[in-house]
MISELO-377897 format. One record per residue (C-alpha): x, y, z. Coordinates in steps of 0.001 Angstrom, whole numbers, plus 500000, padded with zeros to 6 digits. Example, Ala and Ser with C-alpha at 12.3 -4.5 7.8 and 13.67 -1.06 7.14 Angstrom:
BEGIN
{site {512300,495500,507800}}
{site {513670,498940,507140}}
END
This chain:
BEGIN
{site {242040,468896,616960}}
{site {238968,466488,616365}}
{site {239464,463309,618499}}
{site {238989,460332,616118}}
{site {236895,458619,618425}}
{site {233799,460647,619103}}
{site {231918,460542,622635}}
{site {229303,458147,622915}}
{site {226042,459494,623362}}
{site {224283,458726,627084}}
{site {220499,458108,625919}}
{site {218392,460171,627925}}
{site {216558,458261,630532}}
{site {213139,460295,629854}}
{site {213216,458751,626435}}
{site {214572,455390,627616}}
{site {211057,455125,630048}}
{site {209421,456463,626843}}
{site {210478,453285,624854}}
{site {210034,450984,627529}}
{site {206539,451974,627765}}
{site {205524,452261,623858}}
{site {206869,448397,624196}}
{site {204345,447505,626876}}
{site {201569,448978,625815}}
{site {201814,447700,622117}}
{site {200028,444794,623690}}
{site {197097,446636,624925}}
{site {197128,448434,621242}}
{site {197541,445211,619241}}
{site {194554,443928,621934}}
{site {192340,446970,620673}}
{site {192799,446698,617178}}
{site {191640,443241,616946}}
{site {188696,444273,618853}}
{site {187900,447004,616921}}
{site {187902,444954,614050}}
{site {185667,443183,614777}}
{site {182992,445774,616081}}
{site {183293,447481,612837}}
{site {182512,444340,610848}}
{site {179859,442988,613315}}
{site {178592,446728,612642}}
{site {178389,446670,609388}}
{site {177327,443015,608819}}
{site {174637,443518,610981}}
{site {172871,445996,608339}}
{site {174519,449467,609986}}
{site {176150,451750,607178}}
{site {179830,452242,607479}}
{site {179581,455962,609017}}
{site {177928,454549,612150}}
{site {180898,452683,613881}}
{site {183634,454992,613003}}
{site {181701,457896,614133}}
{site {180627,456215,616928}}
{site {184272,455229,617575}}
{site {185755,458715,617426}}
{site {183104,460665,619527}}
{site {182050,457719,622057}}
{site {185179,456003,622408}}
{site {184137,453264,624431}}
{site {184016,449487,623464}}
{site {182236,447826,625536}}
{site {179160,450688,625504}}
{site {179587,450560,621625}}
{site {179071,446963,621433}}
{site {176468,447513,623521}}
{site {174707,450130,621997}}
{site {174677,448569,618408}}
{site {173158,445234,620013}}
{site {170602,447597,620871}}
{site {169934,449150,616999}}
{site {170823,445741,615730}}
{site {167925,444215,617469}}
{site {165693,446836,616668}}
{site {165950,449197,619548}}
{site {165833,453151,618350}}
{site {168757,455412,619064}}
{site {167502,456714,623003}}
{site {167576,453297,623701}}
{site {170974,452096,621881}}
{site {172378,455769,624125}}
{site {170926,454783,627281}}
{site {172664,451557,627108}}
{site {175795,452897,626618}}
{site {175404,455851,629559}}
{site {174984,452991,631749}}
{site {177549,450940,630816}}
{site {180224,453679,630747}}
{site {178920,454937,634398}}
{site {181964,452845,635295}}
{site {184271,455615,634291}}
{site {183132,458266,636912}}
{site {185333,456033,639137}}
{site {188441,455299,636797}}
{site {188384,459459,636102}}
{site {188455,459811,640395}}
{site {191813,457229,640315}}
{site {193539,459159,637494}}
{site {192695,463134,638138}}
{site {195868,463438,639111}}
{site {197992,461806,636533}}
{site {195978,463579,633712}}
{site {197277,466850,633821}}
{site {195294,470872,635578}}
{site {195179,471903,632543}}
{site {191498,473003,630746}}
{site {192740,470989,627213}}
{site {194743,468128,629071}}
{site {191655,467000,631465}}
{site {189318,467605,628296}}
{site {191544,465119,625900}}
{site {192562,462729,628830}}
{site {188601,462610,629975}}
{site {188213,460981,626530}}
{site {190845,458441,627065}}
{site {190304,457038,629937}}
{site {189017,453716,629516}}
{site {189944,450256,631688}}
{site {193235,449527,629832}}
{site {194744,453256,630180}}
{site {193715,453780,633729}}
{site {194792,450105,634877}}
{site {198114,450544,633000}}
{site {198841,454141,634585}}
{site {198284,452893,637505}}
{site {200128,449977,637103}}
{site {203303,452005,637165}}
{site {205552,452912,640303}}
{site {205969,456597,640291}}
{site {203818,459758,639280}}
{site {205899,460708,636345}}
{site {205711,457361,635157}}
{site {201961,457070,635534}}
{site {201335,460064,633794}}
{site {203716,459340,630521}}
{site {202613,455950,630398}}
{site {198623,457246,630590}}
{site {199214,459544,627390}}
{site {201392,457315,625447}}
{site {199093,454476,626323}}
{site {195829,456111,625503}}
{site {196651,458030,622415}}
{site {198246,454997,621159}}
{site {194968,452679,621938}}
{site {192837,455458,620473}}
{site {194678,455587,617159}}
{site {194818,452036,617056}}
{site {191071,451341,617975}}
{site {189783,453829,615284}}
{site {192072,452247,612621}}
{site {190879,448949,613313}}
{site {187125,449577,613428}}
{site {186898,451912,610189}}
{site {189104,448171,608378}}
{site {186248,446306,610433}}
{site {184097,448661,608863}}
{site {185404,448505,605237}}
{site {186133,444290,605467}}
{site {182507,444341,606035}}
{site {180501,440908,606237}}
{site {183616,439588,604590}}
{site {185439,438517,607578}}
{site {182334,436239,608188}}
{site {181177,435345,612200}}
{site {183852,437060,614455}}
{site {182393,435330,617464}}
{site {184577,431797,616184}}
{site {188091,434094,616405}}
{site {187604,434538,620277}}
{site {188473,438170,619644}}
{site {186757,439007,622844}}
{site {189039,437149,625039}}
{site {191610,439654,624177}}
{site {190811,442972,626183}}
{site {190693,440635,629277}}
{site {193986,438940,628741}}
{site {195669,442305,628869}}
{site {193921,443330,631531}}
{site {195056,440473,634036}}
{site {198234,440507,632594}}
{site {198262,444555,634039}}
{site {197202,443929,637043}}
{site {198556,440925,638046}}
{site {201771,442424,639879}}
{site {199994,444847,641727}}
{site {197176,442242,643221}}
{site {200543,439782,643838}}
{site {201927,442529,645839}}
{site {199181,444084,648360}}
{site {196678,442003,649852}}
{site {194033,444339,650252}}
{site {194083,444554,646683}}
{site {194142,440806,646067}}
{site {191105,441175,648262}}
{site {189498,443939,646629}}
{site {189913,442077,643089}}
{site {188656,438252,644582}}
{site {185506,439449,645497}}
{site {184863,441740,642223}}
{site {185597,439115,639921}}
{site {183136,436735,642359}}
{site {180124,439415,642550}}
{site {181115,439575,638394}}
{site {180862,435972,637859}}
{site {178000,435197,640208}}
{site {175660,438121,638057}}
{site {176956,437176,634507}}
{site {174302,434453,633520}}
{site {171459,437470,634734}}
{site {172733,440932,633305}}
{site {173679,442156,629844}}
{site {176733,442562,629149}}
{site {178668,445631,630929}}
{site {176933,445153,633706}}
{site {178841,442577,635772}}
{site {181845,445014,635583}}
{site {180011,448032,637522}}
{site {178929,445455,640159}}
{site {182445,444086,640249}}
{site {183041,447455,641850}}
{site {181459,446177,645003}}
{site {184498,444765,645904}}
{site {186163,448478,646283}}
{site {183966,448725,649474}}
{site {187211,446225,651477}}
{site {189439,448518,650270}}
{site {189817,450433,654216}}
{site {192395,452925,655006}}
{site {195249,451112,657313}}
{site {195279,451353,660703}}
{site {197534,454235,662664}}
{site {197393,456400,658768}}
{site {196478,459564,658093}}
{site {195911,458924,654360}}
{site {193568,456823,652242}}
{site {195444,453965,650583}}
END
């Protein structure tokens, strides 16, 4: 016989993680689609047709080298210019790919795909995390999600056009940065090397701001990696 009552089912914990992380990175994703909003308008507004920033969006990938890089056009730079400016800025992610070739995956398709989502809010929310398996499942679900999101909100950036007006007055820019501390935050609480690593970034980023275009203050912040020793009486890096 059929008991009336019927067993409850025990959630797996696999997809209770899974959840947990879709929840905290639908900040980061909500962050990104506001941004990309408003690259695709300031895109199109600026004269560019509304190909260029979802193309650009899909095969670059990379925000801060695609605001960049139309700045360039926009101003009347020519496309080896707009490129070059973007190569530079993105020279950053040599380094984020070294912190996250592990978590990423061996395999020929999984480094290919992860290579194109690693970006600062994927790599400092991976890391973010407290174990390996949790690292890796909250890289993919984090950077998929952001790249979906991003793409959908440039090609409505796109389409809105000049109709959203000056973006600049929304303080959309203040968003990607908000995450970002919000990330990091625990981990610079908790290890002092780290808290020292991050002090003097930011300072070497704030000191060059006024100087260098923008992009550039973040590549310098890596000076600040250089404190970053390996502990006395170890046999591994930290």
């Amino acid at each position: 016989m059929r008991s009336p009552q019927r067993t409850p089912r025990v959630p797996s914990p696999a997809l209770s993680h899974d959840r947990s992380l879709v929840r905290d990175s639908s900040l980061v994703w909500l962050a990104g689609g506001i941004v990309g909003v408003s690259f695709g308008a300031v895109s199109v507004a600026g004269g560019l047709p509304v190909w260029v920033p979802v193309v650009m969006s899909l095969v670059v990938y990379a925000g801060s080298a695609q605001f960049s890089a139309v700045g360039v056009l926009l101003a009347g730079g020519g496309p080896v210019a707009a490129a070059a400016t973007g190569l530079l800025l993105n020279t950053r992610t040599a380094a984020f790919s070294l912190a996250v070739a592990g978590i990423i995956g061996s395999g020929r398709a999984s480094r290919f795909l992860g290579a194109h989502l690693v970006t600062d809010e994927t790599v400092a929310f991976a890391l973010a995390q407290s174990d390996p398996v949790r690292r890796r499942r909250a890289f993919w679900i984090s950077g998929l999600g952001l790249f979906a999101v991003w793409n959908v909100g440039v090609a409505a950036g796109a389409l809105a056009g000049s109709a959203l007006g000056d973006t600049a007055r929304y303080g959309l820019d203040a968003a990607f940065p908000a995450v970002l501390v919000a990330l990091v935050l625990p981990v610079v609480r908790a290890d002092t090397r780290v808290r020292r690593c991050a002090l003097v970034g930011a300072a070497v980023a704030l000191a060059v701001t006024p100087a260098v275009p923008a992009g550039v203050p973040v590549l310098l912040a890596l000076a600040g990696l250089f404190l970053h020793r390996r502990p006395a009486g170890t046999g591994a890096a930290a």
